[in-house]
C-alpha positions as CSV (number, residue, x, y, z in Angstrom):
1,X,4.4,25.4,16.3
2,X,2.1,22.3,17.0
3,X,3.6,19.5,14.6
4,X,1.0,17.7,12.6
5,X,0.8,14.1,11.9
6,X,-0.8,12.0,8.8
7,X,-2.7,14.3,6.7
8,X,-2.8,17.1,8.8
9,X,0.6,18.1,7.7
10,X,0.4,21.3,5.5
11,X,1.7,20.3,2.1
12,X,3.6,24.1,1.8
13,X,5.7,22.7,5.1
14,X,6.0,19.6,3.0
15,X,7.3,21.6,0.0
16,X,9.6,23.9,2.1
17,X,11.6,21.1,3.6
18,X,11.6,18.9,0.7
19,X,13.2,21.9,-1.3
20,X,15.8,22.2,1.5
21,X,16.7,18.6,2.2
22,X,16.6,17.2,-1.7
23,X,17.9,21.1,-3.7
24,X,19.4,23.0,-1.1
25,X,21.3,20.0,0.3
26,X,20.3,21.2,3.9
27,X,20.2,18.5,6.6
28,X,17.4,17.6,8.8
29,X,18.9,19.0,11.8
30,X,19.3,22.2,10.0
31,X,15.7,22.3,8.2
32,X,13.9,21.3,11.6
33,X,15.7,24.1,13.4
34,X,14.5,26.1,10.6
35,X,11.3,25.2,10.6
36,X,10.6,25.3,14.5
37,X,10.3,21.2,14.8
38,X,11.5,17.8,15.8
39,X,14.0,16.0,13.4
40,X,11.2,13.4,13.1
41,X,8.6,15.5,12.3
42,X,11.2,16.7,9.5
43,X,11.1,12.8,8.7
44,X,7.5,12.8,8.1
45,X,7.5,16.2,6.3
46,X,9.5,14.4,3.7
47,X,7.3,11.1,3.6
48,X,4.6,12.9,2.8
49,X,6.3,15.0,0.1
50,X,7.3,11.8,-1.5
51,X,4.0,10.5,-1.0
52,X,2.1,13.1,-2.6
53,X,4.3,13.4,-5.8
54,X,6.1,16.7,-4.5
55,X,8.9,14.8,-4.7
56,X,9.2,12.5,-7.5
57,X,12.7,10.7,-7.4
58,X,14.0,9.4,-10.7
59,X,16.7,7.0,-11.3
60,X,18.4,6.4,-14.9
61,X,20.6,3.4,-15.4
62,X,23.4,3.6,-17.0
63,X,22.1,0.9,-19.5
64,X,26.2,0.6,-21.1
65,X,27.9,-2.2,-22.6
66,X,28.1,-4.7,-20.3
67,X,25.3,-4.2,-17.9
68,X,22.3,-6.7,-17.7
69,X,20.1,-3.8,-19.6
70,X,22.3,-3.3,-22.1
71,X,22.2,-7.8,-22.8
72,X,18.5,-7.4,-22.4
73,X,17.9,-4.5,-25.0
74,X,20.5,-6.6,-27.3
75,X,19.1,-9.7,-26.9
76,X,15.1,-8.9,-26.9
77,X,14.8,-5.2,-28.0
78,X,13.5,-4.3,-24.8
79,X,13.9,-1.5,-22.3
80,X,14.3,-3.0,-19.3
81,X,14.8,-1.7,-15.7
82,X,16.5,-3.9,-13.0
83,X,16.0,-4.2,-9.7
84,X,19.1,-5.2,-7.2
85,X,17.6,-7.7,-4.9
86,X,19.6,-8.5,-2.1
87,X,21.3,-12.3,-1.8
88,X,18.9,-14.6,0.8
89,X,15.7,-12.9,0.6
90,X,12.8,-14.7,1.1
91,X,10.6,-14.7,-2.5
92,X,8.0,-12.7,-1.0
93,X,10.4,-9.4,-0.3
94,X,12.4,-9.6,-3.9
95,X,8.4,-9.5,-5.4
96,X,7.6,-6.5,-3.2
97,X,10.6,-4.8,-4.2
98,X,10.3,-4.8,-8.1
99,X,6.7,-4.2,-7.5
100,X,7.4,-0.8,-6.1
101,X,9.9,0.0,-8.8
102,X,7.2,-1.6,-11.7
103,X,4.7,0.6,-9.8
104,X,6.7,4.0,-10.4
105,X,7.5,3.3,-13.5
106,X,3.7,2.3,-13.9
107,X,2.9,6.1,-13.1
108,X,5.4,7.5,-15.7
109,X,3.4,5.8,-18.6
110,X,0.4,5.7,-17.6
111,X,-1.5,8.0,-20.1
112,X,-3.8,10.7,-19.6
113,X,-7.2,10.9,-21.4
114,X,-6.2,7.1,-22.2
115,X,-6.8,3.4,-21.4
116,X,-4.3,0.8,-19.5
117,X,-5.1,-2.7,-19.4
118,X,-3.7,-4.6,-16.6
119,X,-4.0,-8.4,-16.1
120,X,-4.7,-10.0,-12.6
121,X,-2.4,-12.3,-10.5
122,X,-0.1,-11.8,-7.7
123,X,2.6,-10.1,-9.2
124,X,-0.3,-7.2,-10.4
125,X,-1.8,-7.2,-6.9
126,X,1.3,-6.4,-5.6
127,X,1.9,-3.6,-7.9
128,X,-1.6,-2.6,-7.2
129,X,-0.3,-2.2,-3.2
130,X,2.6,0.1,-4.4
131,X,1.2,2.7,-6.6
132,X,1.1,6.1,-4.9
133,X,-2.4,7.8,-4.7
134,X,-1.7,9.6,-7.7
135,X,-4.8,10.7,-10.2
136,X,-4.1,10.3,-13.5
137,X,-6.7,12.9,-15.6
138,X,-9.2,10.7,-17.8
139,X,-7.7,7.6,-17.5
140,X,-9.7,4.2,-17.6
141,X,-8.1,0.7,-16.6
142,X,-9.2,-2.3,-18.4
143,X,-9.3,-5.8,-17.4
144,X,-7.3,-7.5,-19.8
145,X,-8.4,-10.9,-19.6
146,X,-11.1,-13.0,-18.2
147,X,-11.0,-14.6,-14.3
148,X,-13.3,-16.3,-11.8
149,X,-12.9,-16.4,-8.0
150,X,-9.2,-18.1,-6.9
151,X,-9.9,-21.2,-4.8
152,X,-8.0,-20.6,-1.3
153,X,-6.3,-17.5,-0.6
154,X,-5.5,-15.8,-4.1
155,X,-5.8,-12.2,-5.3
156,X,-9.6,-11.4,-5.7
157,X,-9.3,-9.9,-9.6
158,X,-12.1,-7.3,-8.4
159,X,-10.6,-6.1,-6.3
160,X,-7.3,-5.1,-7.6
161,X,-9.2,-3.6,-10.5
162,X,-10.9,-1.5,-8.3
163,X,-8.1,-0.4,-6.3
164,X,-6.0,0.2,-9.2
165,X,-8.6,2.5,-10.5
166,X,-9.2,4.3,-7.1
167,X,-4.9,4.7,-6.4
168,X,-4.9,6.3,-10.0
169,X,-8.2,8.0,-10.3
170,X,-9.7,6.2,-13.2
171,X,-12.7,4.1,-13.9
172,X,-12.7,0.9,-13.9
173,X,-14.1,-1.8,-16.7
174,X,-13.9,-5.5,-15.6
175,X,-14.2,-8.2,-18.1
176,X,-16.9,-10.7,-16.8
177,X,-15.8,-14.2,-18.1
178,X,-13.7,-16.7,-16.8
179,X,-10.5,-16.9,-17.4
180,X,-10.9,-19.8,-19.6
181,X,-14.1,-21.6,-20.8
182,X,-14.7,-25.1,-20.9
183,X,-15.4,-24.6,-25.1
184,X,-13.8,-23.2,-27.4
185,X,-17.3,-23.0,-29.1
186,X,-18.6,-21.3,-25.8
187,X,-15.5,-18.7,-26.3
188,X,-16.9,-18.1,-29.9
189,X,-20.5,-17.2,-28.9
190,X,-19.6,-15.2,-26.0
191,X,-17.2,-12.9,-28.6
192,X,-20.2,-12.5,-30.2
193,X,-22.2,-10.3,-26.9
194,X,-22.6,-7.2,-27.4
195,X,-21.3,-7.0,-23.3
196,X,-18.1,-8.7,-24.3
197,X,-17.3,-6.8,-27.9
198,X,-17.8,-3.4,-25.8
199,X,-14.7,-4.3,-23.2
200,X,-12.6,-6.4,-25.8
201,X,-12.6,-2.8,-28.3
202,X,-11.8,-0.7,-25.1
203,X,-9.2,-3.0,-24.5
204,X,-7.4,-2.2,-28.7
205,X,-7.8,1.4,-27.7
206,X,-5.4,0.8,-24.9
207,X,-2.1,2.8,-25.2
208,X,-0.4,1.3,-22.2
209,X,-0.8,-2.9,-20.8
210,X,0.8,-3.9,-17.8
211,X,0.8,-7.6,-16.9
212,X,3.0,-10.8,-15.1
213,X,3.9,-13.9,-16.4
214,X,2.7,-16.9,-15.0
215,X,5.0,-20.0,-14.5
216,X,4.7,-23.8,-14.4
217,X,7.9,-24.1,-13.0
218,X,7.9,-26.2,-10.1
219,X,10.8,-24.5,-9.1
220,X,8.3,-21.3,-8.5
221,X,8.8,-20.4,-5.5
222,X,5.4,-18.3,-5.7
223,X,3.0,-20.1,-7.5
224,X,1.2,-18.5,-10.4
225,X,-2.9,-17.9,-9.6
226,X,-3.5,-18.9,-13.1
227,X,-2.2,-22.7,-12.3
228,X,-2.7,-22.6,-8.1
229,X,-6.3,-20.8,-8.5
230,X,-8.5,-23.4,-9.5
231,X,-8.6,-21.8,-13.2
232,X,-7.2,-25.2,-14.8
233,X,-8.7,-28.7,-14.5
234,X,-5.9,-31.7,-14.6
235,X,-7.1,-32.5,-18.2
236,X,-6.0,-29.1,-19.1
237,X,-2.4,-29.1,-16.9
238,X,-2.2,-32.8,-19.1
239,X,-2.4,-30.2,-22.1
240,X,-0.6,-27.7,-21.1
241,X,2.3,-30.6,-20.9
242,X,1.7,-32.2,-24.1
243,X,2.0,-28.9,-25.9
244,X,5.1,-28.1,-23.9
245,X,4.4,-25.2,-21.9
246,X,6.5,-23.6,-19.5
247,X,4.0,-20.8,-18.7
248,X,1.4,-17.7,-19.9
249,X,0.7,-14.2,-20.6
250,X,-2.6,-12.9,-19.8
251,X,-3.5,-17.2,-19.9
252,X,-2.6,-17.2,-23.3
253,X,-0.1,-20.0,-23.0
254,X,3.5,-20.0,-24.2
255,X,6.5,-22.5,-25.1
256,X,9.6,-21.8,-24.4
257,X,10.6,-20.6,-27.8
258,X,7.2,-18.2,-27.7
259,X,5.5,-20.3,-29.6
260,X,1.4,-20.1,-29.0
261,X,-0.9,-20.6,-31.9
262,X,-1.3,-24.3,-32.2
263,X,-1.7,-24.6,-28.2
264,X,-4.6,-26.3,-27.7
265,X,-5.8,-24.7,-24.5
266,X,-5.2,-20.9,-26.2
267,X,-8.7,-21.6,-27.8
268,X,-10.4,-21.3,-24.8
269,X,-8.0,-18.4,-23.0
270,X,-9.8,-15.2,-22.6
271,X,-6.6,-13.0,-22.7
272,X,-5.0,-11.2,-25.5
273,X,-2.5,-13.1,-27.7
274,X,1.3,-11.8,-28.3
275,X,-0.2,-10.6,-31.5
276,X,-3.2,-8.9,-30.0
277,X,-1.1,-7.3,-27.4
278,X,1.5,-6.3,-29.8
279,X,-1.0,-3.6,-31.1
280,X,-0.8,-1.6,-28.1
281,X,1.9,0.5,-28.2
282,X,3.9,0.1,-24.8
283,X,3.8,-2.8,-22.9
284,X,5.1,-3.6,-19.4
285,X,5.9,-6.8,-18.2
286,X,7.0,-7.0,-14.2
287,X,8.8,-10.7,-13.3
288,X,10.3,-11.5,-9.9
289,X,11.9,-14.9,-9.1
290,X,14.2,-17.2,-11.1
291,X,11.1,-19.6,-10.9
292,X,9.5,-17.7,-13.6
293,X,12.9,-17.9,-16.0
294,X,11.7,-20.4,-18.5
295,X,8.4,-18.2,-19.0
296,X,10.0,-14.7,-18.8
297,X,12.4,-16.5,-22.3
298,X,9.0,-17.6,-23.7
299,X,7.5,-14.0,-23.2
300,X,10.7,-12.0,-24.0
301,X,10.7,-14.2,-27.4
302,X,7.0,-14.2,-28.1
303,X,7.5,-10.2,-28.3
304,X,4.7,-9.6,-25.9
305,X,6.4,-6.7,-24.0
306,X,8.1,-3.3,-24.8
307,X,9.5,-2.6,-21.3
308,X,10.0,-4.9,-18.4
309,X,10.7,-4.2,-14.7
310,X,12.5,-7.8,-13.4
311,X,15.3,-8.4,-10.5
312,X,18.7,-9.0,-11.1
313,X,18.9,-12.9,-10.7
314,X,16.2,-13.7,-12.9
315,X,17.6,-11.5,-15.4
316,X,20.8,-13.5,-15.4
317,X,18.5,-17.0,-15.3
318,X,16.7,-15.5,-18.6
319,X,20.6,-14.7,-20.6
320,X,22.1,-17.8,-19.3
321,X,18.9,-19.8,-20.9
322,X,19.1,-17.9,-23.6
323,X,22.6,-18.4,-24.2
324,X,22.5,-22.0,-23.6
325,X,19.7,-22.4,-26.4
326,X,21.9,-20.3,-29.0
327,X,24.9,-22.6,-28.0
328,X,23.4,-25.9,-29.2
329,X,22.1,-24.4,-32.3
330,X,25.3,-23.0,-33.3
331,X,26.7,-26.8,-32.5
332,X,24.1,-27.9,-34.3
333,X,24.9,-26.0,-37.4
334,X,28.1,-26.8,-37.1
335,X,28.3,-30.3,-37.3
336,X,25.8,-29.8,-40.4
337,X,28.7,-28.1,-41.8
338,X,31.4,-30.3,-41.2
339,X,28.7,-33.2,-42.8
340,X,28.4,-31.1,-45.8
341,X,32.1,-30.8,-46.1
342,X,32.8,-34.5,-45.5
């Protein structure tokens, strides 16, 4: 038998080993002697399977008392996934690893004959990379909120639209305005384009959103576009401190108690708000990095996600905040009591 490489690997070989090695239990040594091949090319066989959604692998957490998903669901009323990140990483790796496991999960609810509105950033271009090529019938993806061209060496927005459309087989509809105007009066008009009203009513038909957070941490080890882009002038990061951000969804801006109405840059954002996005029926938020703590608490409290994909250490950075905040308010009421008594 000549082996084949890349795509010129049958995808019934695929199927045959894959059904030995992950149902039958077989080893390799035992399915390439089988099969009439090298243990490597038994190697590949599987790849590809695994590649091509012949094999889909499904993990289920346990998700009991005690585990970081069962605080998380307690805590936020979310279903969370998280990802073990090995101690001493560099930043870069523990974002490539919860992309892949935000990018499966991605796949699983993604609907068909639907629409999925992703936001732009690093953390979505890096889920973009991991998606399998895997075509999702009748799907269309959605740009969820405004962007211009990153200054430097940032995701191009286009272009992760576009690949996230090819990877999954939909089309694509970008939203052509900045990410935020200079106006708010600007913002008004252009909600009143034809253009705009057409992509802002696919984007309340969407069943699925998919989005970051960004984070003004200092602390982050990956900067978020939104704030090292060039989208913000320093009059707006002067704002953006006044008001008491700590970060954004979609560039709507958040404090830390998910507060966002009366922030004075949100009237200029392009993005959905928490109470826009809350409309669409599952949401998926993907965080890597304790950086992005403070703004993970503002989102998780704001409401603006259903199910979130985030490593281990930031998911203990997020409770311990948490915690800490519920502490001083129960001291707080306290000591009111003890007044009351006196």
């Amino acid at each position: 038998m000549t082996e084949g490489t890349g795509n010129t690997i049958p995808l019934g070989r695929c199927y045959e080993a894959a059904s030995m090695y992950y149902v039958q239990g077989e080893t390799m040594d035992v399915i390439a002697r089988h099969l009439g091949v090298s243990r490597s090319t038994v190697s590949r066989l599987l790849a590809r399977a695994r590649a091509d959604g012949i094999v889909r692998i499904t993990l289920t957490a346990p998700g009991g008392a005690g585990t970081l998903e069962a605080a998380l669901r307690d805590n936020f009323n979310i279903a969370a996934r998280i990802v073990p990140v090995r101690e001493g990483t560099t930043e870069i790796h523990r974002l490539e690893q919860v992309a892949a496991v935000a990018a499966e999960e991605l796949v699983a609810l993604a609907p068909e004959n639907g629409v999925l509105g992703t936001a732009w950033g690093t953390t979505m271009s890096e889920v973009c990379a991991a998606l399998p090529r895997r075509r999702v019938p009748g799907l269309t993806v959605v740009q969820l909120n405004g962007a211009t061209a990153p200054e430097g060496d940032g995701p191009n927005v286009g272009e992760v639209l576009a690949d996230f459309a090819e990877r999954l087989g939909a089309r694509a509809v970008a939203f052509p305005v900045p990410a935020f105007f200079d106006h708010a009066a600007t913002r008004e008009a252009m909600w009143s384009e034809r253009s705009v009203r057409r992509v802002l009513a696919l984007a309340d038909r969407a069943s699925l959103a998919v989005f970051g957070v960004g984070s003004l941490d200092p602390a982050a080890a990956l900067p978020s576009q939104v704030y090292s882009g060039g989208h913000l002038t320093e009059k707006d990061r002067e704002l953006l401190r006044r008001d008491g951000v700590v970060g954004d969804v979609c560039t709507v801006m958040l404090r830390q108690d998910g507060t966002w109405r009366d922030v004075s840059l949100n009237g200029r954002a392009t993005g959905p708000t928490p109470a826009q996005l809350s409309r669409i029926p599952r949401r998926l938020c993907v965080v890597a990095g304790v950086g992005k703590a403070r703004a993970l608490l503002a989102a998780l409290r704001a409401r603006v996600a259903t199910n979130l994909v985030v490593d281990d250490a930031t998911a203990r950075a997020v409770l311990a905040l948490a915690a800490r905040k519920e502490k001083r308010e129960y001291g707080q009421h306290a000591q009111h009591g003890q007044h009351r008594q006196r």
